[in-house]
N, CA, C and O atoms as a Tinker XYZ file with bonds, in Angstrom:
   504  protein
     1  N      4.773000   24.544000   36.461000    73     2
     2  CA     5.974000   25.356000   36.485000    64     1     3
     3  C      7.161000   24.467000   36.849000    63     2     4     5
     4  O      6.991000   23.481000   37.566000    81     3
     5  N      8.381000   24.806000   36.359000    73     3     6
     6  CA     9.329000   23.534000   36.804000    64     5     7
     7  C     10.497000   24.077000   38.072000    63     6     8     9
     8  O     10.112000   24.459000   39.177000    81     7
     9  N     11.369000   24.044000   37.829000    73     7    10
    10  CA    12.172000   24.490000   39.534000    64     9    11
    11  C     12.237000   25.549000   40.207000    63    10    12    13
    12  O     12.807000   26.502000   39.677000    81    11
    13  N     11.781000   25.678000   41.318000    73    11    14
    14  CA    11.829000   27.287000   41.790000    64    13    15
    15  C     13.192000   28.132000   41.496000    63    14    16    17
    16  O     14.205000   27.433000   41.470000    81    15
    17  N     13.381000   29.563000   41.266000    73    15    18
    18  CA    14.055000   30.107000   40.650000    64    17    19
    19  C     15.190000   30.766000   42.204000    63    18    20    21
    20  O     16.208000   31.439000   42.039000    81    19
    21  N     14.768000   30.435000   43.258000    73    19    22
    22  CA    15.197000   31.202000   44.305000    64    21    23
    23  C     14.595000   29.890000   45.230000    63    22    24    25
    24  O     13.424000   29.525000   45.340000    81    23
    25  N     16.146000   29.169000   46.015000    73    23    26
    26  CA    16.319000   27.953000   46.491000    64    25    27
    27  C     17.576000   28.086000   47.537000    63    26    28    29
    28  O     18.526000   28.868000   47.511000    81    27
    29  N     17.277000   27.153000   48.371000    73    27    30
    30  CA    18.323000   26.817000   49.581000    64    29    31
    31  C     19.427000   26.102000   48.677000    63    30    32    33
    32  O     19.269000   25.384000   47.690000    81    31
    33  N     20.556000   26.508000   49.297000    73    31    34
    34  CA    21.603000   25.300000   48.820000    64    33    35
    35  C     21.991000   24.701000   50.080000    63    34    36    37
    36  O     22.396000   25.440000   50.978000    81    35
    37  N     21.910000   23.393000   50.260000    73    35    38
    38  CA    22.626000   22.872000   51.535000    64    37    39
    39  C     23.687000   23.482000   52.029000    63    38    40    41
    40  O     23.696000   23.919000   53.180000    81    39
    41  N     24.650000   23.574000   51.249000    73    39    42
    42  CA    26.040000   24.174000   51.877000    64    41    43
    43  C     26.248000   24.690000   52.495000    63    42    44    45
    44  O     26.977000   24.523000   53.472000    81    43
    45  N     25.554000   25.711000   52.080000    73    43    46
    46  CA    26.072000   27.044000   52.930000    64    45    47
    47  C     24.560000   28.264000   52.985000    63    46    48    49
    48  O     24.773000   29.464000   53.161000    81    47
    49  N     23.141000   27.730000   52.812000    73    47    50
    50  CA    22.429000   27.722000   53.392000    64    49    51
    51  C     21.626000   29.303000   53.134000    63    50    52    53
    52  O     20.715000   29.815000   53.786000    81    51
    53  N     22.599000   29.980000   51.540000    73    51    54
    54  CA    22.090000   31.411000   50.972000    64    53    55
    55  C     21.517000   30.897000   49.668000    63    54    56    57
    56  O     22.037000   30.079000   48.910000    81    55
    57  N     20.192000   31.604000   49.519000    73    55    58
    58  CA    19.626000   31.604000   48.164000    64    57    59
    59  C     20.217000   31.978000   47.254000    63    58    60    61
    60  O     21.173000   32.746000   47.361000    81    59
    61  N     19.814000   31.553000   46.238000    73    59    62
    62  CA    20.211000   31.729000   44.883000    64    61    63
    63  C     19.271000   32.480000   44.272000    63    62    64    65
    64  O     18.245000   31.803000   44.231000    81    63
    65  N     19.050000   33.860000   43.625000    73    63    66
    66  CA    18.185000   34.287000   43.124000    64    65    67
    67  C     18.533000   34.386000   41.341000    63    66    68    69
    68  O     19.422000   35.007000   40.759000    81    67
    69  N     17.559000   33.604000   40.864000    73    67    70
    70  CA    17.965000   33.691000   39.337000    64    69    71
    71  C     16.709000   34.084000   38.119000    63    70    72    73
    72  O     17.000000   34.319000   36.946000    81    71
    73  N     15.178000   34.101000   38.700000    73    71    74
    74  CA    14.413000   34.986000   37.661000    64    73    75
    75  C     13.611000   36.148000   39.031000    63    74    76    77
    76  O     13.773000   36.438000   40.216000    81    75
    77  N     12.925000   36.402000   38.142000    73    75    78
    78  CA    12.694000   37.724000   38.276000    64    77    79
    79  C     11.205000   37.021000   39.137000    63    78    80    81
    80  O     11.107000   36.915000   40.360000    81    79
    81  N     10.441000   36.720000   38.400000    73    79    82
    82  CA     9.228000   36.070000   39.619000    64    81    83
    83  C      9.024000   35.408000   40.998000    63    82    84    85
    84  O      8.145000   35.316000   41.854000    81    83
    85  N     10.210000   35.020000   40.786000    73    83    86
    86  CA    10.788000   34.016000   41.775000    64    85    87
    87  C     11.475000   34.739000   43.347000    63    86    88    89
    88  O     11.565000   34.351000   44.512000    81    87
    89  N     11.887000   36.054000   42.535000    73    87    90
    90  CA    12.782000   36.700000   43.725000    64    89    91
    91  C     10.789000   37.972000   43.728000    63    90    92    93
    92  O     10.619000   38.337000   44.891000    81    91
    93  N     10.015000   38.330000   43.113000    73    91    94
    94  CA     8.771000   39.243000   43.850000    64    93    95
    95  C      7.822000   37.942000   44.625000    63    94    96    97
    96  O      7.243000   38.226000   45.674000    81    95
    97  N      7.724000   36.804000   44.169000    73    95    98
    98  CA     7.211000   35.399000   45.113000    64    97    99
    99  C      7.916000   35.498000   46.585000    63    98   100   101
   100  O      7.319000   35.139000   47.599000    81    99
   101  N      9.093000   35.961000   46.598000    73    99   102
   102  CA     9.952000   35.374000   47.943000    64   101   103
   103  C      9.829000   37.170000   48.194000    63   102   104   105
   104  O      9.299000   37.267000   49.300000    81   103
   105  N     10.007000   38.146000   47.820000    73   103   106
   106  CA    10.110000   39.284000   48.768000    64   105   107
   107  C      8.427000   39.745000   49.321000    63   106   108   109
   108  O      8.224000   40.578000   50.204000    81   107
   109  N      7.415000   39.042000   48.624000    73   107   110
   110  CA     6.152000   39.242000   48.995000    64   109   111
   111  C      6.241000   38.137000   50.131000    63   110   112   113
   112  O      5.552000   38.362000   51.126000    81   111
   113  N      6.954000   37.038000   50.118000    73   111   114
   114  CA     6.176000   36.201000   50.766000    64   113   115
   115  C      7.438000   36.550000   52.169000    63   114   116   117
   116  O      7.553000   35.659000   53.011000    81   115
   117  N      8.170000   37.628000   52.304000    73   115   118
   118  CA     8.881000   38.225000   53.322000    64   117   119
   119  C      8.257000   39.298000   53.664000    63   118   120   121
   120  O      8.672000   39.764000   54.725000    81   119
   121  N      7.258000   39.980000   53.081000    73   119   122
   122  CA     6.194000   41.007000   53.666000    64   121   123
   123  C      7.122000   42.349000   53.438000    63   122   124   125
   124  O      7.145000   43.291000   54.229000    81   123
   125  N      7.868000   42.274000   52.242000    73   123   126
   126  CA     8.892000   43.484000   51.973000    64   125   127
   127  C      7.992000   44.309000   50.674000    63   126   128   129
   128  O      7.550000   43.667000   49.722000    81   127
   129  N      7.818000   45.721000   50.798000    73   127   130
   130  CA     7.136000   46.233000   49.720000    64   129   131
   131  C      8.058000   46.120000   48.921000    63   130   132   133
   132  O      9.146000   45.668000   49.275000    81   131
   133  N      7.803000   46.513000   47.669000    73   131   134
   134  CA     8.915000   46.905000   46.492000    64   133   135
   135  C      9.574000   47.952000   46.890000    63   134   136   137
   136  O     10.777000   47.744000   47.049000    81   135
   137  N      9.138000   49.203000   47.148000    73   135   138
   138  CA     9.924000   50.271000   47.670000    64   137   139
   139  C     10.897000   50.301000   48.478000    63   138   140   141
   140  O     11.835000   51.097000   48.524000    81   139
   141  N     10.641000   49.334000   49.181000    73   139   142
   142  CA    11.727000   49.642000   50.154000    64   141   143
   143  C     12.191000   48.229000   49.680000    63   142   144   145
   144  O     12.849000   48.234000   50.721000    81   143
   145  N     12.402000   47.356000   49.267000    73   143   146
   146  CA    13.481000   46.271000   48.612000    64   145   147
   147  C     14.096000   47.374000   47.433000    63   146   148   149
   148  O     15.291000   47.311000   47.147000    81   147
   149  N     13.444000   48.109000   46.952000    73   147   150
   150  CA    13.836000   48.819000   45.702000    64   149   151
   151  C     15.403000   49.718000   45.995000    63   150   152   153
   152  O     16.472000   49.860000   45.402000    81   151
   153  N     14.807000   50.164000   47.208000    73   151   154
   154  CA    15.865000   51.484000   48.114000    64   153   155
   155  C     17.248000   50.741000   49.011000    63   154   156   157
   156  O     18.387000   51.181000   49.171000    81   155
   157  N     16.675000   49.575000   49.451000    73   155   158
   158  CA    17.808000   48.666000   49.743000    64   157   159
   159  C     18.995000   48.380000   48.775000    63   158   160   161
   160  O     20.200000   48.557000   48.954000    81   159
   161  N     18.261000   47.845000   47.607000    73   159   162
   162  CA    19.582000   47.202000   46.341000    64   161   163
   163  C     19.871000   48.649000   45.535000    63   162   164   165
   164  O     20.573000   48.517000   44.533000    81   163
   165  N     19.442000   49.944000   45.829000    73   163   166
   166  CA    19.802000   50.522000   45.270000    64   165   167
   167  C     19.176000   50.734000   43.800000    63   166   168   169
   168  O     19.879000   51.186000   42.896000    81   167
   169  N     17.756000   50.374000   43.588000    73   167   170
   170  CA    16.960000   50.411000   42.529000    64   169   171
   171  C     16.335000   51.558000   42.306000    63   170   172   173
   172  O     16.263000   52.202000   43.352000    81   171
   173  N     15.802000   52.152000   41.306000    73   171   174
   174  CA    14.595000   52.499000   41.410000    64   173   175
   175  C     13.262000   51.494000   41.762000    63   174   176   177
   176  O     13.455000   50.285000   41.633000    81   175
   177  N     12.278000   51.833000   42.083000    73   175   178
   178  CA    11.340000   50.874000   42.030000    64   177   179
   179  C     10.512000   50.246000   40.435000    63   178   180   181
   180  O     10.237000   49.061000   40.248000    81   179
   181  N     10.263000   51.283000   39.522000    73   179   182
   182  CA    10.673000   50.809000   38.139000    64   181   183
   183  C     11.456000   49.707000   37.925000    63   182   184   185
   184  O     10.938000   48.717000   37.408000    81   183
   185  N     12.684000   49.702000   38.251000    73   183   186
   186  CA    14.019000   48.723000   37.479000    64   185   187
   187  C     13.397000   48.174000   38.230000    63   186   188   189
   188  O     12.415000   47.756000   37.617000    81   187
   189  N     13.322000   47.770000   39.673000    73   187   190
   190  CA    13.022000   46.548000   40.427000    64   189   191
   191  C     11.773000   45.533000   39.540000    63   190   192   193
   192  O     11.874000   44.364000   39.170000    81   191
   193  N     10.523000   46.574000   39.377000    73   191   194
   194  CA     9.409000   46.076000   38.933000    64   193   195
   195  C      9.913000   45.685000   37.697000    63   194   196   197
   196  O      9.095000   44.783000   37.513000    81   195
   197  N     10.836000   45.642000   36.390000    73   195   198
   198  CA    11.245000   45.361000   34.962000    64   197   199
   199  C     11.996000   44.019000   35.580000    63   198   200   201
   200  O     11.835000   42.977000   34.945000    81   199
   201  N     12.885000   43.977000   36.896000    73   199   202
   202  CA    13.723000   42.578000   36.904000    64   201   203
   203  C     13.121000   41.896000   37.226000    63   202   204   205
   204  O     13.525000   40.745000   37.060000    81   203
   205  N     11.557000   42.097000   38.002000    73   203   206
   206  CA    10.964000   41.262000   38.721000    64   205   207
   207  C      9.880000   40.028000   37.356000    63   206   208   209
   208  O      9.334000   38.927000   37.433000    81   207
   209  N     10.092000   41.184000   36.170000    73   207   210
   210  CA     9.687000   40.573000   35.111000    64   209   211
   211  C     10.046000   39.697000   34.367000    63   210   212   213
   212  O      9.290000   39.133000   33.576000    81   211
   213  N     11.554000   39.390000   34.542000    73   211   214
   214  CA    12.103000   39.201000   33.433000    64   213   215
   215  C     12.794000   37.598000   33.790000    63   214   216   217
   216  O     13.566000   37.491000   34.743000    81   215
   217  N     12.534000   36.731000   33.173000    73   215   218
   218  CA    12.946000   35.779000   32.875000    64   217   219
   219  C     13.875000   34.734000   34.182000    63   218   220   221
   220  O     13.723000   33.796000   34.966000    81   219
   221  N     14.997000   35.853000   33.618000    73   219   222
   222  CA    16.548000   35.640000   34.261000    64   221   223
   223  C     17.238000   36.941000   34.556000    63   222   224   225
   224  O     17.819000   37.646000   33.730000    81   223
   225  N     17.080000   37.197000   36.013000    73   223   226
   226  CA    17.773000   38.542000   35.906000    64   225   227
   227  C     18.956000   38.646000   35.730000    63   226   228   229
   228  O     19.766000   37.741000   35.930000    81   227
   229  N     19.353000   40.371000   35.113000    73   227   230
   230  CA    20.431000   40.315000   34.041000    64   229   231
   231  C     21.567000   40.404000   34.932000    63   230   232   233
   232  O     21.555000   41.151000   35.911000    81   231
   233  N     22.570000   39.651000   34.619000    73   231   234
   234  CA    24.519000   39.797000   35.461000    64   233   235
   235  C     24.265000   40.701000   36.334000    63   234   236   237
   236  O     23.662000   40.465000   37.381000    81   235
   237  N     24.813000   42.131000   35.902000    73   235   238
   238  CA    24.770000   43.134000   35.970000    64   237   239
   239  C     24.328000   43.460000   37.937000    63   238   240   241
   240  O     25.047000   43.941000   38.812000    81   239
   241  N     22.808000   42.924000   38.018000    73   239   242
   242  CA    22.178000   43.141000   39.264000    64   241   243
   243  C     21.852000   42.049000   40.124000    63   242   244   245
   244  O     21.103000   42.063000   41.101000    81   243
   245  N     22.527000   41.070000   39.627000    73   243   246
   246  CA    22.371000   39.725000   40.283000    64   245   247
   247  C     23.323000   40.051000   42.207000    63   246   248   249
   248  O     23.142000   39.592000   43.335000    81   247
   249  N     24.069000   40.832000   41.729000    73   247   250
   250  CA    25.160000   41.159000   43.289000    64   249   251
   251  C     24.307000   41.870000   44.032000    63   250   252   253
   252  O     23.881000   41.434000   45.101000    81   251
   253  N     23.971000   43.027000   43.551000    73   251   254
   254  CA    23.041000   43.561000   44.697000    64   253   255
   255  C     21.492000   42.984000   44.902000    63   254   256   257
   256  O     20.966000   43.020000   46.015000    81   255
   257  N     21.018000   42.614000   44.096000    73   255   258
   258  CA    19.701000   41.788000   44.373000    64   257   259
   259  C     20.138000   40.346000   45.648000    63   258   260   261
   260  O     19.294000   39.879000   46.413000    81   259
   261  N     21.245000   39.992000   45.604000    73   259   262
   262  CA    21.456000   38.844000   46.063000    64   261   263
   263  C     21.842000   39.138000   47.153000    63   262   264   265
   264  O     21.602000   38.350000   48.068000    81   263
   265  N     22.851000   40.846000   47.533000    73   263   266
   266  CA    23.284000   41.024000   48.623000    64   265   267
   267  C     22.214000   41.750000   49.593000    63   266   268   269
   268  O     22.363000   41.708000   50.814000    81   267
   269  N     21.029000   42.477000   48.930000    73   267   270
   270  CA    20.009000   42.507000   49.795000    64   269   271
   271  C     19.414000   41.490000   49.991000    63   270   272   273
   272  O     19.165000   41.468000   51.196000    81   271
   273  N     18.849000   40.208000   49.293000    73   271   274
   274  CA    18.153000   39.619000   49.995000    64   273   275
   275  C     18.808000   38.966000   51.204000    63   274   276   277
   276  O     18.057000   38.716000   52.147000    81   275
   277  N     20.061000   38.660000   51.315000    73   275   278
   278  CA    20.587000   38.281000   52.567000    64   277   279
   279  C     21.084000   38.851000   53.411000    63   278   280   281
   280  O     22.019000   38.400000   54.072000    81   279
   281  N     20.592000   39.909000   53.562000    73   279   282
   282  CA    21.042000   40.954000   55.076000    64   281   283
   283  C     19.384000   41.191000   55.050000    63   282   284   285
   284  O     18.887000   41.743000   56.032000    81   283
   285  N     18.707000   40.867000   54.177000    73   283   286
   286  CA    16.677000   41.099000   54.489000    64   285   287
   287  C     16.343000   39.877000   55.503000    63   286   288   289
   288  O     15.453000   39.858000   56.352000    81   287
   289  N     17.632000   38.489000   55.085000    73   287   290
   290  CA    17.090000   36.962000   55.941000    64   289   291
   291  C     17.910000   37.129000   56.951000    63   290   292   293
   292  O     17.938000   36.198000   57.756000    81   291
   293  N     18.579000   38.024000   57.151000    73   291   294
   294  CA    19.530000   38.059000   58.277000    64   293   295
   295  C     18.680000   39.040000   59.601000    63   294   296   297
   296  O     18.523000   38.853000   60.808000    81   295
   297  N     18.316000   39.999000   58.759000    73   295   298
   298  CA    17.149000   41.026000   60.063000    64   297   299
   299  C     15.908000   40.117000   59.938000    63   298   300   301
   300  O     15.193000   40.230000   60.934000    81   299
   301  N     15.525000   39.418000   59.199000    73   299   302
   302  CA    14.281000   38.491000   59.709000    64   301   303
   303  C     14.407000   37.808000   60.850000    63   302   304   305
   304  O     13.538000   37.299000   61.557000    81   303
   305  N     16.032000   37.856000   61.012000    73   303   306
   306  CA    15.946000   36.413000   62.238000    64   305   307
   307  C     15.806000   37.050000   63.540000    63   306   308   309
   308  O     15.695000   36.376000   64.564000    81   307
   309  N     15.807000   38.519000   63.541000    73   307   310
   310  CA    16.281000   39.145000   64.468000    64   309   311
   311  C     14.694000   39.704000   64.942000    63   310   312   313
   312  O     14.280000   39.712000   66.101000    81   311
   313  N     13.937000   40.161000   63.722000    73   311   314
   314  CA    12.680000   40.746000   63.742000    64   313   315
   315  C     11.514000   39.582000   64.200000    63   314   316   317
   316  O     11.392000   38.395000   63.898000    81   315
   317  N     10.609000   40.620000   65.192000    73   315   318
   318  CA     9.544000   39.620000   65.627000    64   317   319
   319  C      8.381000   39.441000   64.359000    63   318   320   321
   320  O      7.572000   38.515000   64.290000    81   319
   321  N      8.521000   40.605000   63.356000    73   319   322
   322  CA     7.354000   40.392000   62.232000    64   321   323
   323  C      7.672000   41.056000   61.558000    63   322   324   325
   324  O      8.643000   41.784000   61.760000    81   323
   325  N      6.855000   41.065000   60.308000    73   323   326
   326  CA     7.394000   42.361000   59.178000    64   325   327
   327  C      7.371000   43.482000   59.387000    63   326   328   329
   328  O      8.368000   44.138000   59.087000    81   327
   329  N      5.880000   44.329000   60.159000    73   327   330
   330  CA     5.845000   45.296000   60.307000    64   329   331
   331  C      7.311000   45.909000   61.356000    63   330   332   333
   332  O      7.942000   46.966000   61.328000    81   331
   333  N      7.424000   44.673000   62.208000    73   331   334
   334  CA     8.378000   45.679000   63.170000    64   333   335
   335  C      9.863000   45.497000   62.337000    63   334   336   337
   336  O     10.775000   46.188000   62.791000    81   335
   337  N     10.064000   44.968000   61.618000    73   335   338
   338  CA    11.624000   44.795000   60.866000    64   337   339
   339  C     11.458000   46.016000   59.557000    63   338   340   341
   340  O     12.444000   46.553000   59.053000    81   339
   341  N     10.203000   46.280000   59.190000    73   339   342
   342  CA     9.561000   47.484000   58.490000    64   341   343
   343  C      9.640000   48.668000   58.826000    63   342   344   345
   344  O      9.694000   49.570000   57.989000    81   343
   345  N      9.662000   48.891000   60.213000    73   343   346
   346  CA     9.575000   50.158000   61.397000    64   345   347
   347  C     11.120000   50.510000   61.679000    63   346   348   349
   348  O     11.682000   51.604000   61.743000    81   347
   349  N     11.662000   49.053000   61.841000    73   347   350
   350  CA    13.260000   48.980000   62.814000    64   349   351
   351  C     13.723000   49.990000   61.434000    63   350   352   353
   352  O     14.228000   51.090000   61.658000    81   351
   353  N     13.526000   49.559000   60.165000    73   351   354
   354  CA    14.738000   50.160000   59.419000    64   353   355
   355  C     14.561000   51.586000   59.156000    63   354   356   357
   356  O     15.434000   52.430000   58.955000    81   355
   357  N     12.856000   51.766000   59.200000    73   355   358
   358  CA    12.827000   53.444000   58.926000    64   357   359
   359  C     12.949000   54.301000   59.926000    63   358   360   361
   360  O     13.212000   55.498000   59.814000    81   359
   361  N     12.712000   53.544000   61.176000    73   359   362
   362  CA    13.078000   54.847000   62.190000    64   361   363
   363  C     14.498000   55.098000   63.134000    63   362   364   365
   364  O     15.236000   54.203000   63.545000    81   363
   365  N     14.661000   56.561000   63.353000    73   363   366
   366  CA    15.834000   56.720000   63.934000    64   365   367
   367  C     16.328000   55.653000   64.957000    63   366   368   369
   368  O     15.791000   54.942000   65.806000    81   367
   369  N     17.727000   55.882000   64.445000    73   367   370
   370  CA    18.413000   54.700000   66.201000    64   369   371
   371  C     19.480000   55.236000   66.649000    63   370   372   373
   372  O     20.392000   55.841000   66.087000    81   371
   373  N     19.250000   54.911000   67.906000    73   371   374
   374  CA    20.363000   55.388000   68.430000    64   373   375
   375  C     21.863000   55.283000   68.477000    63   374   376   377
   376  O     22.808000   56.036000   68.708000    81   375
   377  N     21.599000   53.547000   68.039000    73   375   378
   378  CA    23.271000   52.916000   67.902000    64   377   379
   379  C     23.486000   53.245000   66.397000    63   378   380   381
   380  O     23.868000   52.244000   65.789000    81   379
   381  N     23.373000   54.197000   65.724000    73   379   382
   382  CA    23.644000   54.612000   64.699000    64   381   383
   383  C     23.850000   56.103000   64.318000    63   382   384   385
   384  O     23.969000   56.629000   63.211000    81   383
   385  N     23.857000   56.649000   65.631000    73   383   386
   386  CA    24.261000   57.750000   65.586000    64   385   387
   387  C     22.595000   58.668000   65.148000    63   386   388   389
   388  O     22.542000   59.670000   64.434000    81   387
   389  N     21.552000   58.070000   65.717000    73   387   390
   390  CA    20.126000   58.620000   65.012000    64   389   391
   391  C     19.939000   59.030000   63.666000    63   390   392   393
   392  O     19.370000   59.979000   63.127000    81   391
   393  N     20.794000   57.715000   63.149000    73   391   394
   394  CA    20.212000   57.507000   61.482000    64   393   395
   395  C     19.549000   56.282000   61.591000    63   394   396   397
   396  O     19.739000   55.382000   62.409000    81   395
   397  N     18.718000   56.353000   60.637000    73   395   398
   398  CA    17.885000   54.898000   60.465000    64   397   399
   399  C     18.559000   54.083000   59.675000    63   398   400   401
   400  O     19.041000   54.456000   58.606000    81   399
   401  N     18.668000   52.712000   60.202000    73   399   402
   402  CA    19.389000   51.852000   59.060000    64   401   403
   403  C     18.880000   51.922000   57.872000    63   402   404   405
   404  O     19.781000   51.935000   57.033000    81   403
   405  N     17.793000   51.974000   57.397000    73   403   406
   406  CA    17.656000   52.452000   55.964000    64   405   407
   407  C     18.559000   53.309000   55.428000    63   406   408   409
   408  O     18.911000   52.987000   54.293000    81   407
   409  N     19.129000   54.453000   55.937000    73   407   410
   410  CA    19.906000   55.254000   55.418000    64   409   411
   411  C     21.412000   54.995000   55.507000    63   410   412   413
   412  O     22.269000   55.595000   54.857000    81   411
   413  N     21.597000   54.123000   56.305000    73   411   414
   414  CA    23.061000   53.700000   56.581000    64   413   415
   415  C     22.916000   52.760000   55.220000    63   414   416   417
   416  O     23.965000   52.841000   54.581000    81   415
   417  N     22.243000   52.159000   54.771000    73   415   418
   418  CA    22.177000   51.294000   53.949000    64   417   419
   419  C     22.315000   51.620000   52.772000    63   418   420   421
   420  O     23.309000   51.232000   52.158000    81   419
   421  N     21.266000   52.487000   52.107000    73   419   422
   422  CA    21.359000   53.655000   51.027000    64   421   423
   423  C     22.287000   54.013000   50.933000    63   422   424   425
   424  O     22.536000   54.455000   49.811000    81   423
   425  N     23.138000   54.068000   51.717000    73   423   426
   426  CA    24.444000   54.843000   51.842000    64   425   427
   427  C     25.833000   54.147000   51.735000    63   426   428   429
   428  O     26.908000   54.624000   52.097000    81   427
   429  N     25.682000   53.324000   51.353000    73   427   430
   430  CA    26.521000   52.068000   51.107000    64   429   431
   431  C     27.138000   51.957000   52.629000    63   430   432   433
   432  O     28.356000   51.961000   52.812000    81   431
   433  N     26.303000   51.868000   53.574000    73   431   434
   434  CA    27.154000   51.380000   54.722000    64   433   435
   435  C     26.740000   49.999000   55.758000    63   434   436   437
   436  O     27.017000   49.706000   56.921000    81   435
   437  N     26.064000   49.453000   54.842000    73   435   438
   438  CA    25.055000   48.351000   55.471000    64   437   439
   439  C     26.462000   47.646000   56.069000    63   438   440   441
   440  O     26.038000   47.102000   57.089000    81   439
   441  N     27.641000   47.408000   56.011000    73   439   442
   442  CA    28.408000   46.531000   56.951000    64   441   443
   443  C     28.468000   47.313000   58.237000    63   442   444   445
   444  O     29.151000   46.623000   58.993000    81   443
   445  N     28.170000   48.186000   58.736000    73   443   446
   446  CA    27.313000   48.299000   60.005000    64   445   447
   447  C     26.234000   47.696000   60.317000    63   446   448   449
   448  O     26.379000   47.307000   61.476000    81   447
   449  N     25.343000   47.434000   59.970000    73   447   450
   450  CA    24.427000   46.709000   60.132000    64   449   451
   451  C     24.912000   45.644000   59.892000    63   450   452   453
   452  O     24.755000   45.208000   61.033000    81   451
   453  N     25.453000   44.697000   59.290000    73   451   454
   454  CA    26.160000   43.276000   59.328000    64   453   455
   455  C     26.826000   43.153000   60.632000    63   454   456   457
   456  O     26.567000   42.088000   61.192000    81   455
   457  N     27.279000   43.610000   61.002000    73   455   458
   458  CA    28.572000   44.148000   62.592000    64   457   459
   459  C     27.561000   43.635000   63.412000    63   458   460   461
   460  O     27.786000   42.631000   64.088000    81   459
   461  N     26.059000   44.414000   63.447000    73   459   462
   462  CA    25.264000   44.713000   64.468000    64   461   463
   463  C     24.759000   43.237000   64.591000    63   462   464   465
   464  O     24.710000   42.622000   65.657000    81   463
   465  N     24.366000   42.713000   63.291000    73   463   466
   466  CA    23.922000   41.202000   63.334000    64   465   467
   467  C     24.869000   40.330000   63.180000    63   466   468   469
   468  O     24.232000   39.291000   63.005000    81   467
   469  N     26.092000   40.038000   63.123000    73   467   470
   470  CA    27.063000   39.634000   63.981000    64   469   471
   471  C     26.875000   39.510000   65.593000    63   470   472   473
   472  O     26.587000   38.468000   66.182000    81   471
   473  N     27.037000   40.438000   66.026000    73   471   474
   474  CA    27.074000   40.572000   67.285000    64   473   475
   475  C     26.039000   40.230000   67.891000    63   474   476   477
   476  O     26.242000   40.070000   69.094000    81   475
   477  N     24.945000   40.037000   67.540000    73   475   478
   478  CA    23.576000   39.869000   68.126000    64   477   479
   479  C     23.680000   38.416000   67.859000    63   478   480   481
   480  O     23.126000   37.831000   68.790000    81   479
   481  N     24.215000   37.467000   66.869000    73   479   482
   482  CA    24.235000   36.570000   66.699000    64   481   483
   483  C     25.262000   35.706000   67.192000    63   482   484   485
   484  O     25.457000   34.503000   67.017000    81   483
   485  N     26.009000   36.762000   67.985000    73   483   486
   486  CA    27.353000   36.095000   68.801000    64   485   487
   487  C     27.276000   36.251000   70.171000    63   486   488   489
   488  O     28.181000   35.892000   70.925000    81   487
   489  N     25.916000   36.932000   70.655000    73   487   490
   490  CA    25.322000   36.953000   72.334000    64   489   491
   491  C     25.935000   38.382000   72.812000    63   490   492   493
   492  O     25.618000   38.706000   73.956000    81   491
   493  N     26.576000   39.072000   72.260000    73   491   494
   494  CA    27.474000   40.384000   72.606000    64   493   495
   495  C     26.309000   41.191000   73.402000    63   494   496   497
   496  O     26.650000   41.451000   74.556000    81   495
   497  N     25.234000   41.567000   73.107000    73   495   498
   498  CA    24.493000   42.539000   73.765000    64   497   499
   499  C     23.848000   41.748000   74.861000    63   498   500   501
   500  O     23.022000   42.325000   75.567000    81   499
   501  N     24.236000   40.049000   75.157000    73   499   502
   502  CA    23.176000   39.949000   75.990000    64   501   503
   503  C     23.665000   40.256000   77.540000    63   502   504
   504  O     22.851000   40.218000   78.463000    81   503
């Protein structure tokens, strides 16, 4: 096989996701089902499973495929394992008004959750 399709860039240290195997290789090997990567970018799980097929995924979904996987490497850093970064997003919270970030997310409001990992990444809660 020749260059991986989903790679570090020195720079500035965010993947590049550009086929479709390459980005179900890296969300398996993040312990993320399809379903819920599906519900994140706003997929069905269908479309997810057709981009995960395809070559070169198309323009079109390259923004949200790209903007979930980096708020997925951003709660990894935060999460002790998959299951509990699996748990954190489906169950109620409190600093969210007892919505689950899954649903803040769905909901186009994931820059709350960016805020939250900000701040966690700037010592604020300690």
């Amino acid at each position: 096989m020749s260059t991986m399709s989903i790679k570090r860039r020195a720079t500035d240290k965010e993947l590049r996701v550009e086929s479709g195997p390459a980005l179900m290789k890296w969300r398996q090997a993040q312990g993320i089902p399809r379903p819920l990567f599906a519900k994140m970018a706003d997929f069905s799980e269908r479309k997810l499973a057709t981009y995960e097929k395809a070559l070169t995924i198309p323009q079109p979904v390259r923004r949200p495929i790209k903007e979930t996987v980096r708020l997925i490497q951003a709660l990894r850093e935060l999460a002790d394992d998959d299951a509990t970064l699996r748990d954190w997003l489906e169950r109620p919270n409190p600093a969210f008004g007892k919505r689950p970030p899954l649903k803040l997310i769905t909901d186009g409001e994931s820059d709350v959750i960016w805020q939250m990992v900000h701040q966690i990444r700037q010592g604020a809660f300690s």
